[in-house]
C-alpha positions as CSV (number, residue, x, y, z in Angstrom):
1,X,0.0,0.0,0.0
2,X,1.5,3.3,-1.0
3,X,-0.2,6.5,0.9
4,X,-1.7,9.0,-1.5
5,X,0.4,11.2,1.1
6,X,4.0,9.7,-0.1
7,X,5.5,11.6,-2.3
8,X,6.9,9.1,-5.0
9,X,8.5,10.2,-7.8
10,X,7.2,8.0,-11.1
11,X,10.7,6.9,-12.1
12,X,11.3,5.3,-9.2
13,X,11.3,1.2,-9.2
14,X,9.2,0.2,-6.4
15,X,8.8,-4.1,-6.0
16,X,5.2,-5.7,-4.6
17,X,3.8,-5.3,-1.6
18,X,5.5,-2.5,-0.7
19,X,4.2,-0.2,1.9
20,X,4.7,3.1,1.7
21,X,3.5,5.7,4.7
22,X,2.3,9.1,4.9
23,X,4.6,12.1,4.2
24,X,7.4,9.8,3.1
25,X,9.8,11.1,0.1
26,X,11.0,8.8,-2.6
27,X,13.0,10.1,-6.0
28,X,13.6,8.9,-8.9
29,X,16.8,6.8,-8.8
30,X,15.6,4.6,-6.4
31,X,14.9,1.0,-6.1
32,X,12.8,-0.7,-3.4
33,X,12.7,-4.6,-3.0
34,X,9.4,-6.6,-2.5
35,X,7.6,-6.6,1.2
36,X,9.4,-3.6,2.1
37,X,7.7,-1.0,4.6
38,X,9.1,2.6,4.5
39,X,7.8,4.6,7.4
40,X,6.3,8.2,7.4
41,X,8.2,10.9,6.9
42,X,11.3,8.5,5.5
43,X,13.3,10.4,3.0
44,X,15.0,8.0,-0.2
45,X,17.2,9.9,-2.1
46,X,18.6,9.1,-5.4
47,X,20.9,6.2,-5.7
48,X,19.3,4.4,-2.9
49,X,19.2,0.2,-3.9
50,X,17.0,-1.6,-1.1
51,X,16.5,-5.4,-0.8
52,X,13.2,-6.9,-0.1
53,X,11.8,-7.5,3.6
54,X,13.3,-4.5,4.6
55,X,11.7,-2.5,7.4
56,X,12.8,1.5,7.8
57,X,11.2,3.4,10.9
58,X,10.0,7.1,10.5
59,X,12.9,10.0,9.8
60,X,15.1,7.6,8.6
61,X,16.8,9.3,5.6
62,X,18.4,7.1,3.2
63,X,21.7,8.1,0.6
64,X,21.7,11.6,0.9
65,X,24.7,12.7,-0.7
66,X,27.8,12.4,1.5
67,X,29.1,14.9,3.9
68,X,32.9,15.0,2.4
69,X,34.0,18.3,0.5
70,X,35.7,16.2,-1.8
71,X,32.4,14.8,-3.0
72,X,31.3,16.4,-6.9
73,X,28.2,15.2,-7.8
74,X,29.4,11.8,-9.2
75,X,26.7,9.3,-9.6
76,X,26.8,6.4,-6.3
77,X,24.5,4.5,-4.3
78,X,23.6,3.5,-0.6
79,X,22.6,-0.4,-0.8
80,X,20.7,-1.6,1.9
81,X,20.7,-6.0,1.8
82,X,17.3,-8.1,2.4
83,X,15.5,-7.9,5.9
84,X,17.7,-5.8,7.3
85,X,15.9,-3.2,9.8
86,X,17.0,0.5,10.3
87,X,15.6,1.8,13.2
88,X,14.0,6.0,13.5
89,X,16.8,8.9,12.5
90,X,19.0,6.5,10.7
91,X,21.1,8.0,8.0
92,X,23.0,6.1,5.4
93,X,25.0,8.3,2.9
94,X,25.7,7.2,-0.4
95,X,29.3,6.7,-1.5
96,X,32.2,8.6,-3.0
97,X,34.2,8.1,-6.1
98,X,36.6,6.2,-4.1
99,X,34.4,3.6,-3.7
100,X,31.0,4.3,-5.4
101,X,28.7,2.5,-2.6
102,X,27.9,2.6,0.9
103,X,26.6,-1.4,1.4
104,X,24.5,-1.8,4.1
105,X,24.1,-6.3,4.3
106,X,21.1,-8.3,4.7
107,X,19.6,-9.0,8.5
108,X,21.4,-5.6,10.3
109,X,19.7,-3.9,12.6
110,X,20.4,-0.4,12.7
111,X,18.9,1.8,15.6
112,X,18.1,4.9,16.4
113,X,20.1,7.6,15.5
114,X,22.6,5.9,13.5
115,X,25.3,7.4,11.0
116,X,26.6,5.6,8.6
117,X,28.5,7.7,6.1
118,X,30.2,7.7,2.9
119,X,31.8,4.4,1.4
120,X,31.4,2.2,4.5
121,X,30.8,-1.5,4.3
122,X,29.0,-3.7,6.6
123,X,28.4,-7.1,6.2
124,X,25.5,-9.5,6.9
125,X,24.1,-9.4,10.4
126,X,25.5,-7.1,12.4
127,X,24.1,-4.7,14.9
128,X,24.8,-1.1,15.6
129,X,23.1,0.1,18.7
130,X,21.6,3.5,19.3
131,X,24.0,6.5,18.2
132,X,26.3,4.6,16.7
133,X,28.5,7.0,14.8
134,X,30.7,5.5,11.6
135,X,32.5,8.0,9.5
136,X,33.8,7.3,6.2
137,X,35.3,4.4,4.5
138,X,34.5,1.6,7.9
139,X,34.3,-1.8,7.1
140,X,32.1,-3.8,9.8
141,X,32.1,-7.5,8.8
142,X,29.3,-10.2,9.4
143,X,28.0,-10.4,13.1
144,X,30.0,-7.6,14.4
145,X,28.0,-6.0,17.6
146,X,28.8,-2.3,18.7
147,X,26.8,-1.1,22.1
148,X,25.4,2.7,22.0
149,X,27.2,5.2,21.2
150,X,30.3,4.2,19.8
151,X,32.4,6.2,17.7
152,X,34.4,4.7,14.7
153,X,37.4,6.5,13.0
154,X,38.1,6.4,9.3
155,X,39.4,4.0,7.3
156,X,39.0,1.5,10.3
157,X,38.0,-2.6,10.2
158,X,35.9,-4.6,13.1
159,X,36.3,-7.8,12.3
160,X,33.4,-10.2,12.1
161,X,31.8,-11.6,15.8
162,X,33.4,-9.2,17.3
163,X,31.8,-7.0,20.2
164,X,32.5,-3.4,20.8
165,X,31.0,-2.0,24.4
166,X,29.4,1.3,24.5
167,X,30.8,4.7,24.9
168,X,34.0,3.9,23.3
169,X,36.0,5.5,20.3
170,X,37.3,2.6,17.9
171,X,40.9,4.6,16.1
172,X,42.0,1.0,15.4
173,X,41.4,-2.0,13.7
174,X,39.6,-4.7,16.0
175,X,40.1,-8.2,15.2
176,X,37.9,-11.1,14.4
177,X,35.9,-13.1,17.5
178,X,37.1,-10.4,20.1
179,X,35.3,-8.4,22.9
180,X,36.5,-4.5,23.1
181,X,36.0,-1.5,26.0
182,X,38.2,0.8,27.7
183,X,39.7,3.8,26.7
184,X,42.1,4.2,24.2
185,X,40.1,0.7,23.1
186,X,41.3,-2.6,24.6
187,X,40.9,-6.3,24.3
188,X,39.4,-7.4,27.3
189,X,38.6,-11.3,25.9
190,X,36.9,-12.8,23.6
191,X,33.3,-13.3,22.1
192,X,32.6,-17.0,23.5
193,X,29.1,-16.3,24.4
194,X,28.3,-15.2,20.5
195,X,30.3,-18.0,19.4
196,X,29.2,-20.2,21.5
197,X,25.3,-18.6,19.9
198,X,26.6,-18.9,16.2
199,X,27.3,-22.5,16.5
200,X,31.3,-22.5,16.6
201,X,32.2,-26.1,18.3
202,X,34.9,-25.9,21.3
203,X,37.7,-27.1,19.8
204,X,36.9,-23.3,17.6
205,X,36.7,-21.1,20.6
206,X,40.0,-23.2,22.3
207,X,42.2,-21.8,19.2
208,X,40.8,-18.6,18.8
209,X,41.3,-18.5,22.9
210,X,44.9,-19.1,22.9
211,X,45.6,-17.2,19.8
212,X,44.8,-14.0,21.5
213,X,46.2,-15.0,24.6
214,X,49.8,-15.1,23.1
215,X,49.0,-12.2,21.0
216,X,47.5,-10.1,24.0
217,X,48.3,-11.5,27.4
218,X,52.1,-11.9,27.2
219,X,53.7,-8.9,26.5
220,X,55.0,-10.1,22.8
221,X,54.8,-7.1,20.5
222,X,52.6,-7.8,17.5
223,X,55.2,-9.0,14.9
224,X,56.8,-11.7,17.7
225,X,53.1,-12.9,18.7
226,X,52.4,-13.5,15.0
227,X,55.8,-15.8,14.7
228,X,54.8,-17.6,17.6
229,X,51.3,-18.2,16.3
230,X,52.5,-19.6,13.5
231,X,54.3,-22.2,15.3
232,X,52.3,-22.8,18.5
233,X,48.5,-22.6,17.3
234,X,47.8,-25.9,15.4
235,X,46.6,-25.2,11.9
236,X,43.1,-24.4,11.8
237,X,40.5,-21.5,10.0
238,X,40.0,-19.8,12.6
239,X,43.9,-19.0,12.7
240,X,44.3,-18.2,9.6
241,X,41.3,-16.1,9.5
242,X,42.4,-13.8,12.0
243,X,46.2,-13.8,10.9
244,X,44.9,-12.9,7.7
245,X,43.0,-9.7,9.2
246,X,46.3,-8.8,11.2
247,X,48.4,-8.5,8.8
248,X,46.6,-6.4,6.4
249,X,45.7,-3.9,9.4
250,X,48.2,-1.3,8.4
251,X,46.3,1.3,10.4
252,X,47.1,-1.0,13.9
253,X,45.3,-3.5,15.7
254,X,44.0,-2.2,19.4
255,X,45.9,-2.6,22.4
256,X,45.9,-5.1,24.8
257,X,45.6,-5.4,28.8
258,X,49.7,-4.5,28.9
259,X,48.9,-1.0,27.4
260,X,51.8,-1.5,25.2
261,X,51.4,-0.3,21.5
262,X,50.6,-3.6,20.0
263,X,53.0,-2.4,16.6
């Protein structure tokens, strides 16, 4: 159902069943999945791409254009994956030139008063609490879990099942299957419980435990942990999964509890 109070412009590509409330603004380079409810007063710009199933709460206000004085008027988008929700006073911006997209995966739930801006990447399932606060170019990947009001610096990658507590400022990278609080931003353990939820078996959460343990709990600096991972952490996914992620964090991985630099 579409309100004869929307205003939707006729270019736009709107899939069935979609419900479309009162006072909410869609233009014209805009593409809305099936079974997708916009709320009132929702405002779609151009170069919005939005799955099916997905559910946006009033005020929300979808790839507006980015808030980077770089930006020129090139044509981007803001994609927002299947059943993903995004709660009231979301904002997503569209991308840059440098990347062309903001993406937005399937089953996130966004809510209130998020920011996502320009070029950032989330993956599948992950959940930004209220006032969560990304600027430009983050990459959040699948399952990733920041509390209220946490603040992300550019350029910078939470790995996936990862947990961020609230009130925090993220400056660098966070690795895969961790917890993080403090301030400056510290490992405090890692995500058993959600991995424990996600269906990782034991023998899982035993490597990824005493991976970080070596790499955070002994005082090693980041390049010595890493040699002795390699030869003390039997060979497993897991491993090289987060290995992988460490070594391509040029911007730094947090600290740990030693408050050493981690470089």
């Amino acid at each position: 159902m579409i309100s004869p109070l929307a205003n939707i412009h006729p270019n736009a590509k709107i899939g069935k069943d979609v419900t479309i409330e009162a006072f909410a603004s869609v233009y014209g380079d805009v593409v809305i999945g099936d079974n997708t409810w916009v709320g009132p007063n929702v405002t779609i710009f151009d170069g919005a791409r939005i799955g099916k199933g997905v559910r946006i709460f009033p005020g929300a206000v979808i790839s507006a254009i980015p808030q980077d004085l770089k930006f020129a008027g090139e044509q981007t988008t803001a994609e927002i994956g299947d059943n993903t929700v995004i709660r009231e006073m979301v904002t997503v911006n569209r991308g840059t030139s440098a990347l062309g997209k903001t993406v937005v995966g399937s089953s996130c739930l966004l809510m209130a008063y998020v920011h996502i801006a320009h070029d950032c990447m989330l993956g599948s399932y992950v959940i930004l609490a209220n006032s969560v606060n990304l600027a430009g170019h983050v990459t959040i990947d699948d399952w990733a879990i920041l509390e209220g009001y946490v603040g992300v610096s550019q350029f910078v990658r939470i790995g996936a099942h990862s947990f961020i507590a609230g009130q925090t400022g993220v400056r660098k990278n966070v690795p895969p299957f961790t917890r993080a609080a403090r301030e400056p931003l510290s490992f405090v353990g890692i995500n058993s419980v959600g991995m424990k939820r996600r269906g990782f078996d034991q023998e899982s959460i035993n490597v990824v435990q005493d991976l970080y343990r070596l790499l955070y709990n002994k005082g090693y600096s980041t390049r010595n942990a890493l040699d002795i991972i390699e030869k003390e952490i039997p060979s497993h996914k897991l491993k090289d999964e987060i290995i992988e992620f460490i070594k391509a964090s040029d911007k730094g991985i947090m600290r740990g509890y030693s408050g050493g630099d981690n470089d």
